[in-house]
C-alpha positions as CSV (number, residue, x, y, z in Angstrom):
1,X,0.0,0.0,0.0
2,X,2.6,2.3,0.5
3,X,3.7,1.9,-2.9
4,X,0.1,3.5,-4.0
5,X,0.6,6.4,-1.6
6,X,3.9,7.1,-2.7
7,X,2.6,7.7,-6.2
8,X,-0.4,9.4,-5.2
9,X,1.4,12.1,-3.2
10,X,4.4,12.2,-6.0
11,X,1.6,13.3,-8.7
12,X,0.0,15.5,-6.3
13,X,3.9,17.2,-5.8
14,X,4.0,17.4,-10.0
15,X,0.7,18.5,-10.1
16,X,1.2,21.5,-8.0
17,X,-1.8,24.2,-7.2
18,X,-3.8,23.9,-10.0
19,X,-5.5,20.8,-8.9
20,X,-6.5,22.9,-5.8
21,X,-9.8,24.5,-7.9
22,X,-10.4,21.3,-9.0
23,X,-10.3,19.4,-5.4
24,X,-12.3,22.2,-4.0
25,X,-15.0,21.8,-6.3
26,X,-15.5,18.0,-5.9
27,X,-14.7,18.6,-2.2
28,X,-18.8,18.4,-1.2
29,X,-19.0,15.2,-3.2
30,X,-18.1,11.6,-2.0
31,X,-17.4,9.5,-4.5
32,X,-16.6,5.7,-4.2
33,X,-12.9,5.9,-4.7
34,X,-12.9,9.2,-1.7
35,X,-14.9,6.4,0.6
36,X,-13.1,4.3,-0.1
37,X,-9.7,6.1,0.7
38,X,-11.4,7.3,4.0
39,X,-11.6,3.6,5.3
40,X,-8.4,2.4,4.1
41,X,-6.9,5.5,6.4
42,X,-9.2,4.6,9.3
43,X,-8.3,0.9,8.9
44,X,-4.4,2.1,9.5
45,X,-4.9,4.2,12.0
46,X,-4.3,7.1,10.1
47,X,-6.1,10.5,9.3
48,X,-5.6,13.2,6.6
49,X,-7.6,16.4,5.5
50,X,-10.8,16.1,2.9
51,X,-8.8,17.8,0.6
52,X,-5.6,16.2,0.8
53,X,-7.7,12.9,0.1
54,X,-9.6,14.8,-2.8
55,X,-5.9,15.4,-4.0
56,X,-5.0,11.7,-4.1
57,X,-7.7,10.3,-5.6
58,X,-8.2,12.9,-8.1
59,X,-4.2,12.1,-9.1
60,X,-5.2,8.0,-9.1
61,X,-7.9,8.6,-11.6
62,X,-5.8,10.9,-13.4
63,X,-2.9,7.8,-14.0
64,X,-5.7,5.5,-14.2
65,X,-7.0,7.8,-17.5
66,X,-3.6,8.6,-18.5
67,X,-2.4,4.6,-18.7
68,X,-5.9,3.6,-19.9
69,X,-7.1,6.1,-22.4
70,X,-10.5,5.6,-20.6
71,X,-12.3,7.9,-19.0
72,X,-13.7,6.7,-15.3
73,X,-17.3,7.2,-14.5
74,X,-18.3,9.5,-12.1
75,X,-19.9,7.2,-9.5
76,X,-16.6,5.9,-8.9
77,X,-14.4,8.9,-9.1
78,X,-15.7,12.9,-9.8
């Protein structure tokens, strides 16, 4: 797992602040992948801020598009 995080927060470092408009519009949203995210930190005992975790998975589905060429529905990621 720490593999994942260590790629989420390097894309959030390249992606710099102009993902910030786009986390703090999704920010009133849960999606699956942001639930998702939230029990993985509760199940390790760990705890970051809504939009930190906006900023991960916003940078997963990013790869995930990137790597894919396919775009990833917006129940599962906004």
């Amino acid at each position: 797992m720490s593999g994942l995080m260590d790629k989420a927060k390097e894309a959030m470092g390249k992606s710099g602040s102009s993902s910030g408009g786009a986390a703090q519009g999704g920010a009133g949203k849960e999606d699956y992948a942001d639930k998702g995210l939230d029990q993985i930190e509760k199940r390790a005992g760990m705890s970051q801020s809504r939009e930190t975790n906006e900023k991960i998975t916003d940078a997963g589905r990013g790869m995930y598009e990137k790597s894919t060429g396919s775009k990833v529905s917006d129940k599962v990621s906004n």
